[in-house]
C-alpha positions in Angstrom: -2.4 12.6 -29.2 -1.1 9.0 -30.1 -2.6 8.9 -33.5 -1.0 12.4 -34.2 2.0 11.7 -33.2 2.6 8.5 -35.2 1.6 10.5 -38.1 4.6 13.3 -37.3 6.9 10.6 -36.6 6.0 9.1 -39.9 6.3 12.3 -41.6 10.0 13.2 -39.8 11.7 9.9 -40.5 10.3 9.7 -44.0 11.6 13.0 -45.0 15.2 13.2 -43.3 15.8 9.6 -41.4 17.9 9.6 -38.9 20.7 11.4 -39.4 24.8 9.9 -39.9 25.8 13.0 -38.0 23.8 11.7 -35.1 23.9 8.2 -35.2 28.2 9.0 -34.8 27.5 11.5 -31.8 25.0 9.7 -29.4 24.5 6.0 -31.6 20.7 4.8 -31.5 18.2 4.1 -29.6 18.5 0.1 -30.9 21.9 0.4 -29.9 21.3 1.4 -26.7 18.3 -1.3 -26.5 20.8 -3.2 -27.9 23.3 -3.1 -25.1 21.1 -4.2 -22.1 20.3 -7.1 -24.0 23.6 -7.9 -24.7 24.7 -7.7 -20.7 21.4 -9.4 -19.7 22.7 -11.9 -22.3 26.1 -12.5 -20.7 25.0 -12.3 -17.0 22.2 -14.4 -16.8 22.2 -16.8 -19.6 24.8 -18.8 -18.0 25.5 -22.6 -19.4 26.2 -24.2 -16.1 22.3 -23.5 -15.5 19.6 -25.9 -16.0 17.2 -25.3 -19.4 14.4 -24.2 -17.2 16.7 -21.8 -15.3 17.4 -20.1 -18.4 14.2 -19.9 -19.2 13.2 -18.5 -16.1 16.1 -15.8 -16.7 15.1 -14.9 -20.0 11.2 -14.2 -18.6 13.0 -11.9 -16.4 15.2 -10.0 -18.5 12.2 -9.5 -20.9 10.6 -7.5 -17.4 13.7 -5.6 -17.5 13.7 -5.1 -21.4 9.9 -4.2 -21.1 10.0 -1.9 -18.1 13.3 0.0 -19.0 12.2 0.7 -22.4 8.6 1.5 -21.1 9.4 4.0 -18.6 12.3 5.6 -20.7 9.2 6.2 -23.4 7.3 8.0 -20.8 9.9 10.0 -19.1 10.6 11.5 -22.5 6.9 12.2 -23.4 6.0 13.6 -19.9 8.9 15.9 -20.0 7.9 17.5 -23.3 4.5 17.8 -22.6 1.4 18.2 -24.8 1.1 20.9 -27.3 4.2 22.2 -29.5 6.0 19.7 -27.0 4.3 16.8 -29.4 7.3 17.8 -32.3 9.8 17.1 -29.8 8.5 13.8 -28.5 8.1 12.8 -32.2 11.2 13.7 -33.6 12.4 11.5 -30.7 9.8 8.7 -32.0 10.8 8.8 -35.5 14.2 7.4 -34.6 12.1 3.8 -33.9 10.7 4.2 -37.1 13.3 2.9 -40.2 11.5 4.0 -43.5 14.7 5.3 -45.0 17.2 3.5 -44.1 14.9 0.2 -45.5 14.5 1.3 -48.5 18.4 2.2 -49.1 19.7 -0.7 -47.9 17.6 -2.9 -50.4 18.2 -0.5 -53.1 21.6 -1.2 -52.5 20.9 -4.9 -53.5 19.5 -3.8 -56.5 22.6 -1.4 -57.5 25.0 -3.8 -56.4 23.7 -6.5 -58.9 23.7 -3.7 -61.4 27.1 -2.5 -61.4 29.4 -5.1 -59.4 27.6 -8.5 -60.7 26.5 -11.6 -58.5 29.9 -10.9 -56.1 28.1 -7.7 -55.2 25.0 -8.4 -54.7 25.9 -11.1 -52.3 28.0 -8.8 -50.5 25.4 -6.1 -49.9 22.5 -8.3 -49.0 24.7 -10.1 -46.3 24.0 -6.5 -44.3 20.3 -7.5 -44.5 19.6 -10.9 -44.0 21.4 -13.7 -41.8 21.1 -16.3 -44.3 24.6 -17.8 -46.4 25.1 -15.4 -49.3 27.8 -17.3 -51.1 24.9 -19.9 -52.1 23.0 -17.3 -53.4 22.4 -17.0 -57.6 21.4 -13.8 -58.7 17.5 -15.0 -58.3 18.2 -16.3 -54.9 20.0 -12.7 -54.1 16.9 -10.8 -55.4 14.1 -12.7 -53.2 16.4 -12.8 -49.9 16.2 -8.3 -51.1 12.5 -8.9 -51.5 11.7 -10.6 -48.6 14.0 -8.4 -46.4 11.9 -5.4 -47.6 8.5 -6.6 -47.1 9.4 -8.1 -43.7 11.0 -5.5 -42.4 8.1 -2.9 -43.7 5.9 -5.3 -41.3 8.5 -5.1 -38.0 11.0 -1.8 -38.8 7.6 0.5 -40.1 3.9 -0.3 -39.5 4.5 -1.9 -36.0 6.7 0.5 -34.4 4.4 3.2 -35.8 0.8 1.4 -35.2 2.1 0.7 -30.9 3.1 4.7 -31.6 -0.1 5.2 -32.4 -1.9 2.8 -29.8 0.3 3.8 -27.1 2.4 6.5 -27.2 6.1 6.6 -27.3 6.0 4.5 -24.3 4.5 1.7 -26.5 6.5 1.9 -29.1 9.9 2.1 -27.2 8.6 -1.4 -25.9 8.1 -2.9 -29.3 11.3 -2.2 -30.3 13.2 -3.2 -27.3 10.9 -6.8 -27.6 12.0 -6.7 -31.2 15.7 -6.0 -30.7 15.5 -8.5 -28.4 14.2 -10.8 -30.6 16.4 -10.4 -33.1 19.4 -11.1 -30.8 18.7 -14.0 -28.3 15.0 -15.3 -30.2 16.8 -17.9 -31.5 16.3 -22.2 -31.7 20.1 -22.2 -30.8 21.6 -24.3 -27.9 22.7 -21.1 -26.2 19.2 -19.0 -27.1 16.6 -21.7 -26.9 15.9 -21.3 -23.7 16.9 -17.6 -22.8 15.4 -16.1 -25.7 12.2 -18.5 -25.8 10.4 -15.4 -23.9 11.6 -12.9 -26.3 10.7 -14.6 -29.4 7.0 -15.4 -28.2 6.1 -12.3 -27.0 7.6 -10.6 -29.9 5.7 -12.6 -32.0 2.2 -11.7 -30.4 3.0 -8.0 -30.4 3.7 -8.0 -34.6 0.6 -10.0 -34.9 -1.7 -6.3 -36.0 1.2 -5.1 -37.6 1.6 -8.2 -39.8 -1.8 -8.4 -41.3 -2.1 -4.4 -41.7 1.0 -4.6 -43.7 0.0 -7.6 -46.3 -3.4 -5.1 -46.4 -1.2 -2.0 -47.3 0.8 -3.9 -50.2 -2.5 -5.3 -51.4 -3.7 -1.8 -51.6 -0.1 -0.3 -53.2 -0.4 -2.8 -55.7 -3.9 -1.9 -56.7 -2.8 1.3 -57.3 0.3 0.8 -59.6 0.5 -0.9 -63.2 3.0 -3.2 -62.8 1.8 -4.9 -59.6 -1.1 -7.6 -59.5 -3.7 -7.0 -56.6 -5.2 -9.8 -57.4 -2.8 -12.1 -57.0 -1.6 -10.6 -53.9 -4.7 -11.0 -52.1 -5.0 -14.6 -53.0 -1.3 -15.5 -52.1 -2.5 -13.8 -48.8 -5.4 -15.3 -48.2 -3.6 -19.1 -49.4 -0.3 -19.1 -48.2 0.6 -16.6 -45.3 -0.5 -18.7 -42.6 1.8 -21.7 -44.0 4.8 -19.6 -43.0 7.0 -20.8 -40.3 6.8 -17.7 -38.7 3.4 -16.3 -37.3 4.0 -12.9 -38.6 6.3 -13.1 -41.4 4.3 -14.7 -44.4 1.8 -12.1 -44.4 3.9 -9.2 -45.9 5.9 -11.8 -47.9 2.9 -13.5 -49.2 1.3 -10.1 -50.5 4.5 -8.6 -52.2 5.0 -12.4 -53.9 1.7 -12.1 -55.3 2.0 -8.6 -56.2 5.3 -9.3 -58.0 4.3 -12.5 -59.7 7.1 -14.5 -58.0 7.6 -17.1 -55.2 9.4 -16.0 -52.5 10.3 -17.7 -48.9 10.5 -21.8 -49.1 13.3 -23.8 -48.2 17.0 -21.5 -47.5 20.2 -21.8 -45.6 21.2 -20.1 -42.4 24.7 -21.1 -40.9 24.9 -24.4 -43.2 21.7 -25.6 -41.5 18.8 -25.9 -44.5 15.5 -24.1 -43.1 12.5 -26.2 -44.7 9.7 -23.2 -45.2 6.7 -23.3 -47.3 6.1 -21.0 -50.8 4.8 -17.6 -51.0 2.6 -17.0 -53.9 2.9 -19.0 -57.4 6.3 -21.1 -58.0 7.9 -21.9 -61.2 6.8 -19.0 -63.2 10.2 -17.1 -63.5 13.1 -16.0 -61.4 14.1 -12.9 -59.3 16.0 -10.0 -60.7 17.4 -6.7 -59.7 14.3 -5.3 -62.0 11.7 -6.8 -59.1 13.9 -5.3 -56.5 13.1 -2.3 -57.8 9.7 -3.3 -58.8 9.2 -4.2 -54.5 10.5 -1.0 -53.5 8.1 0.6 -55.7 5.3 -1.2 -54.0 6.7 -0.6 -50.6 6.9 3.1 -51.2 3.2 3.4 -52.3 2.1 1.1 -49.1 4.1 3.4 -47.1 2.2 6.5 -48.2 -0.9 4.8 -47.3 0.3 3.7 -44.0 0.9 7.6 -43.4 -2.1 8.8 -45.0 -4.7 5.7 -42.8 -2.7 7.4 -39.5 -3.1 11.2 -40.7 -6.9 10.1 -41.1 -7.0 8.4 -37.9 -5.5 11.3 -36.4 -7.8 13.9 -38.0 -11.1 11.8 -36.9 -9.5 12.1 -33.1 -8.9 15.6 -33.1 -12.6 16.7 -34.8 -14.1 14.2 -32.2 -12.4 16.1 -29.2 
């Protein structure tokens, strides 16, 4: 039943997202996820306590995260129930899952450099990344774009849905509560160094299938369209993602860079501090443009249908076998 409903989740948020209308009634589930982290945050990462105190606290509230977010899932599954009751407990999973709203918010990148200039584009990739837009050139706007998407197709798509599938919505409420979490205290920052240590490991063992499936998925996109070099994305795979600072992210990012014929990652500015981080795929050859944002986005969208269609024959295989 897992396998099937990733793939109806899938389906769901591909087709209509998750509505405006909604997200201004009742918010989101991230927000909500959100929230609890943000208390947990203020009442137990306290700076009068020692480092490993705070480390201590932050294994805790990752319990909490873990075990709220866990049993939420599989309150809402049990009380739907199997059979049509599967729609309803999907519908309520495709709300973890952010194919939409990913690909709009980097096409807005693209339009933005199109029609407003550099000014614009700096403006609408601030929404997506943390790093200092007013540094950015029109090249450096399009790879921060570029590396958004293909991270984010890694951690906001084929992880939520591939815990889905594993383990129900009870899995893949987890994932997203360790990734929310991650995202907020998983920092190397005096205050979240210690409290978000937890967090940030665990969230990077849990995107570790999720990671490689994904550079697999844009290998397999960009064998299938014209303007996109397999080739080259399987080697920048297979040379560079594990040279990555993070565990997880250089797999996606090293695939679309090869697919696109760019370099993408190395060395970039977050808060005025200069993060040293190795190339993805072949330096030097030419620079970023609004064209390759739209280039990636072709990619991701082909990846994504195969992500959908590898789940829907997962699913299938399940349900002949019984």
């Amino acid at each position: 039943m897992s396998a099937l409903l990733a793939f109806l989740a899938l389906l769901i948020e591909r087709a209509v997202g998750y509505p405006d209308a909604l997200y201004r009634a009742i918010g989101h589930p991230v927000t909500w996820i959100g929230r609890l982290i943000a208390w947990a945050d203020s009442a137990l990462n306290r700076s009068d306590r020692s480092f490993g105190a705070r480390r201590a606290a932050g294994i805790l509230a990752l319990v909490v995260f873990v075990l709220a977010a866990g049993a939420t899932g599989l309150l809402v599954q049990a009380a739907f129930g199997a059979g049509v009751g599967i729609i309803a407990t999907a519908l309520v999973a495709s709300s973890l899952i952010a194919q939409r709203s990913l690909a709009s918010h980097v096409e807005a990148v693209a339009d933005a450099l199109e029609w407003d200039g550099l000014e614009g584009g700096r403006k609408a990739v601030s929404m997506i990344v943390g790093r200092d837009p007013e540094n950015l050139d029109e090249a450096g706007v399009s790879r921060a774009a570029i590396e958004s998407l293909s991270e984010n197709f890694s951690d906001g798509v084929v992880a939520p849905a591939f815990w889905l599938a594993v383990a129900g919505l009870p899995g893949a409420a987890v994932y997203k509560a360790v990734n929310t979490a991650d995202s907020m205290i998983g920092h190397r920052t005096p205050r979240h160094e210690a409290f978000g240590w937890a967090s940030a490991r665990f969230d990077d063992l849990i995107n570790l299938p999720a990671s490689r499936l994904t550079a697999l998925l844009i290998v397999g996109a960009a064998w299938s369209l014209e303007d996109a070099d397999a080739d080259a994305s399987w080697r920048a795979v297979r040379r560079d993602a594990r040279k990555h600072r993070s565990p997880n992210a250089g797999w996606p990012e090293a695939a679309m860079a090869g697919a696109l014929g760019l370099a993408l990652a190395g060395p970039r500015s977050y808060g005025g501090v200069l993060v040293e981080d190795a190339l993805m795929g072949e330096g030097g050859r030419r620079e970023a443009s609004a064209a390759d944002i739209r280039r990636a986005l072709r990619i991701y969208r082909r990846a994504d249908a195969l992500l959908i269609a590898l789940v829907g024959l997962v699913a299938a295989a399940f349900i002949a076998h019984g």
